[in-house]
N, C-alpha and C positions, 0 to 999 in steps of 0.2 A: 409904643407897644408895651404892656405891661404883661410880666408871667411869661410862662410857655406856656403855647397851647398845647403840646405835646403831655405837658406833665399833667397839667390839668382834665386832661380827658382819662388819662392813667389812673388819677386819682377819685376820679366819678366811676369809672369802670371795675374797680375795687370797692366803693360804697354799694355798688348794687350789684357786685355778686357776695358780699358779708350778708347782704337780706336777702337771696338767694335761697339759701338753706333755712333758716326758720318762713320763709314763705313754701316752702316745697315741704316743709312740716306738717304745717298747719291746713295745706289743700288736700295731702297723699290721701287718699280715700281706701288703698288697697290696704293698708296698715290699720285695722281695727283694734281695739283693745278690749279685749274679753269683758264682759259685764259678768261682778264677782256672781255666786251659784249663790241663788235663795231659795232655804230649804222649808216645805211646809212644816208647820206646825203638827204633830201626831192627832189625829180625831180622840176626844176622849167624851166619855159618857157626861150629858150634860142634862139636865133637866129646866124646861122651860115651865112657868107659873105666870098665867095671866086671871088678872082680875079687874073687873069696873064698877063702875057708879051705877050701870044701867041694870034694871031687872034682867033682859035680856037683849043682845047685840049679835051679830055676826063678825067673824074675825079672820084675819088671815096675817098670818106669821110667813116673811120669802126669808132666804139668806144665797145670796149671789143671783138674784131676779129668780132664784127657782121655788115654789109653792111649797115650806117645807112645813105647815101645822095651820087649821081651820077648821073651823067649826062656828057652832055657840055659844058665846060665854055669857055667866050668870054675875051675881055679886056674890057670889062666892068660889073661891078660886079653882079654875081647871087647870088641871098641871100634863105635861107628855115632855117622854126621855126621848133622845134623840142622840147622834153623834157627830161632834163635831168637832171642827179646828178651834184652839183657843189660843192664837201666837200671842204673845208678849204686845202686839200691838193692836188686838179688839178684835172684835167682830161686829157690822152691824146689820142690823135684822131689822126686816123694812113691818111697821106692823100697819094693818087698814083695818079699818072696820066701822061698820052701818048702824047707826043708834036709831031704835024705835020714835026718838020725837027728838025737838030741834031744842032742846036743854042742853046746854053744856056739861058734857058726862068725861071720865077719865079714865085711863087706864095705867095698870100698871104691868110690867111684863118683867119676871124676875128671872136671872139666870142663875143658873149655882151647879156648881159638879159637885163631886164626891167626896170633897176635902171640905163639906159644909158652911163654904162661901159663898157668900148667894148674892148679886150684884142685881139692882132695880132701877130701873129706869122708869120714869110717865109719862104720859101723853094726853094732853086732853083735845077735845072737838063737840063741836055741836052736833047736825048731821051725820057727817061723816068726818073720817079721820084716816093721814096716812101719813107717818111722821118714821124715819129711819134712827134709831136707837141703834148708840153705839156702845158697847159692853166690852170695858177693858177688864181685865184680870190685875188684881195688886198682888205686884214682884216683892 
């Protein structure tokens, strides 16, 4: 006979209530931990400027899937103010739009608030086009 079985069982009985506690950690589900508060960004005045390659096009400017500027745009730039969020980490603004013939045409869509920073992004497509432009702000 080797050992005691007596102690032996003692000592296994002891290994698995030490992992006990960090397994009753790791499952407790009633114990949630707060997700820290993230706070919007303030809307400030911002102006949008879109201009293309094409005589004339249709355009549609969303920001969060919602329709926020559309029209016609020419080759020479149409601009609309609007208000919005600009946090620290971008915004992006989904742009589409229908070109009269299957040339490869471009677009530019420029952002700039108040403080006469004006951030551009482009896009090009033949046909059609629908490319999500993201516009961060330099901190």
């Amino acid at each position: 006979m080797r050992g005691a079985p007596l102690v032996e069982a003692l000592v296994a009985l002891v290994a698995l209530l030490s992992l006990a506690v960090p397994i009753r950690d790791l499952t407790l589900r009633s114990r949630s931990k707060l997700a820290p508060v993230i706070q919007a960004a303030p809307a400030k005045s911002v102006r949008l400027e879109l201009v293309g390659t094409a005589p004339s096009f249709e355009f549609n400017v969303s920001y969060l899937g919602q329709a926020l500027w559309s029209g016609t745009g020419h080759q020479s730039p149409s601009h609309a103010d609007f208000q919005l969020p600009l946090p620290k980490e971008g915004i992006d603004l989904e742009v589409s739009a229908r070109f009269p013939d299957s040339n490869l045409h471009a677009l530019r869509l420029t952002v700039s608030t108040g403080d006469g920073v004006g951030i551009e992004r482009s896009a090009w497509g033949t046909d059609a086009l629908d490319e999500v432009l993201t516009f961060q702000p330099a901190i």
